[in-house]
LUMVO-860546 format. One record per residue (C-alpha): residue in one letter; x, z, y. Coordinates in steps of 0.1 Angstrom, whole numbers, padded with zeros to 4 digits, always signed. Example, Ala and Ser with C-alpha at 12.3 -4.5 7.8 and 13.67 -1.06 7.14 Angstrom:
A+0123+0078-0045S+0137+0071-0011
REM end
This chain:
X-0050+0964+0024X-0067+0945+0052X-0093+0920+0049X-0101+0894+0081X-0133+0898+0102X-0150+0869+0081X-0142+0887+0048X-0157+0922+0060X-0186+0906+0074X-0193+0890+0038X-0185+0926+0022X-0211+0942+0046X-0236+0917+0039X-0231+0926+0000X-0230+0961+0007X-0262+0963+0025X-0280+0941-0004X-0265+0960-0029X-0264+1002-0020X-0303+1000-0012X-0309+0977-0047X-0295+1007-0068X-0304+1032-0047X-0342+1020-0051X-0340+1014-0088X-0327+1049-0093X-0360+1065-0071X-0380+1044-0092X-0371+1057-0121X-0367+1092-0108X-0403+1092-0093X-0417+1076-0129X-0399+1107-0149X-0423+1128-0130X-0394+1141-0108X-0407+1135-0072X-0391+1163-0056X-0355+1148-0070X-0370+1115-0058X-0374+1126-0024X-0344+1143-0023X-0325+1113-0040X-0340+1092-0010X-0327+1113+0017X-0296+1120+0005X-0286+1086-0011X-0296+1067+0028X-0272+1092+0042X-0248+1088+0022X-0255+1048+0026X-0251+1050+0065X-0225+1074+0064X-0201+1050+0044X-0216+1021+0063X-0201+1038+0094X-0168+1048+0077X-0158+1016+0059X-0175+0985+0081X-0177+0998+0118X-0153+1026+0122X-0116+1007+0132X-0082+1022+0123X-0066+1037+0153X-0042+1009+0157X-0068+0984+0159X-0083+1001+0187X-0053+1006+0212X-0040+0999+0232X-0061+0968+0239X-0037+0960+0267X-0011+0977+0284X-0024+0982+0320X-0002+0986+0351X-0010+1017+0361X-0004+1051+0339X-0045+1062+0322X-0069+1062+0345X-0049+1056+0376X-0064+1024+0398X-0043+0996+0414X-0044+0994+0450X-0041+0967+0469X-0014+0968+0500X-0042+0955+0524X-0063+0989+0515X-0031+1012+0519X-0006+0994+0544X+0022+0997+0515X+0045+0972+0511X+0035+0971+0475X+0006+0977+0452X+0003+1009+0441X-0011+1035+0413X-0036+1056+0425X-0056+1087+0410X-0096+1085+0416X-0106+1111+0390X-0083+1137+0391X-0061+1133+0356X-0030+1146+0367X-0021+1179+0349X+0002+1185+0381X-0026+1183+0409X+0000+1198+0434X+0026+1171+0428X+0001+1145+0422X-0034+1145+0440X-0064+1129+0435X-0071+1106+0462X-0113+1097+0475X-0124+1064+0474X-0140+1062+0511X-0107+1078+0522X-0078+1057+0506X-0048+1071+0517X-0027+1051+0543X+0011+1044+0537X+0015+1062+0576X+0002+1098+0561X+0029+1119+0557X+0019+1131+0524X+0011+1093+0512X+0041+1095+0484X+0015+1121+0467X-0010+1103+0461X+0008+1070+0445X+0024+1062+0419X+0044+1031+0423X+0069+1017+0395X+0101+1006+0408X+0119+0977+0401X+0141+0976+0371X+0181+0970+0380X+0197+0936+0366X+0222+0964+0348X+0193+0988+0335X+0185+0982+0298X+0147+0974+0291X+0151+1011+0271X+0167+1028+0295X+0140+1015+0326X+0108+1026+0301X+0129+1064+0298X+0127+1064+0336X+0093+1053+0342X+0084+1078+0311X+0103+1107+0331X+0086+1099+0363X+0049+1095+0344X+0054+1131+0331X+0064+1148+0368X+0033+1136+0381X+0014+1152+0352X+0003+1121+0334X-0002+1097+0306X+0008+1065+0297X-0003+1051+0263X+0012+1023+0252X+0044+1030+0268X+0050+1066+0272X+0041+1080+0237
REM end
């Protein structure tokens, strides 16, 4: 069951009046039993256990809440250059940090030395998506562009899973 933003707020707002409230109470009437060593105890536990359920329950998303916040046009981590900064007709995909899992097939281009689309070896350092055919089915285009992610070593959440 999922509550909206405004509803958790209000539920955190209780929780953090109300965890403390009993916790306190129940270190009162630890310390005043002559138990102080349970009290201190009590104390460090009990705020642990308070933050660490803080953490899970109020702050802590479900995994489909946190991506894919948008699908980007490039495959993770690749950067979208510009044809003026390569020559290419089109923009293209372009590896900065050195993701690929292939590096042979696939290298990781420097950013004071973009790679120009007169290099010989310029088609290794792109990745480029091509242009779906009127007859190509929106499945069938994703399993290509899915094949073509995976040779060049890489990752695509959102649309290669």
């Amino acid at each position: 069951m999922a509550f909206s933003r405004a509803t958790m707020k209000v539920l955190e707002n209780i929780y953090w009046f109300v965890c403390p409230f009993f916790l306190g109470i129940t270190i009162y009437l630890t310390w005043k039993a002559n138990k102080q060593i349970e009290a201190m105890l009590l104390t460090v536990i009990g705020a642990a256990a308070i933050f660490y359920y803080w953490v899970k329950w109020f702050k802590v998303q479900k995994k489909e809440d946190i991506w894919p916040p948008v699908i980007t046009p490039c495959p993770d981590y690749l950067t979208l250059v510009s044809p003026a900064n390569t020559g290419a007709d089109d923009p293209v995909c372009m590896d900065f940090v050195g993701v690929s899992r292939q590096p042979r097939i696939f290298k990781k281009a420097k950013y004071d030395e973009i790679p120009q689309a007169s290099d010989a070896d310029f088609e290794s350092f792109t990745f480029s998506l091509d242009k779906r055919a009127a007859n190509d089915s929106i499945a069938d285009y994703n399993s290509k562009v899915c094949l073509k992610v995976a040779s060049k070593g890489l990752t695509w959440q959102g649309v290669c899973e």
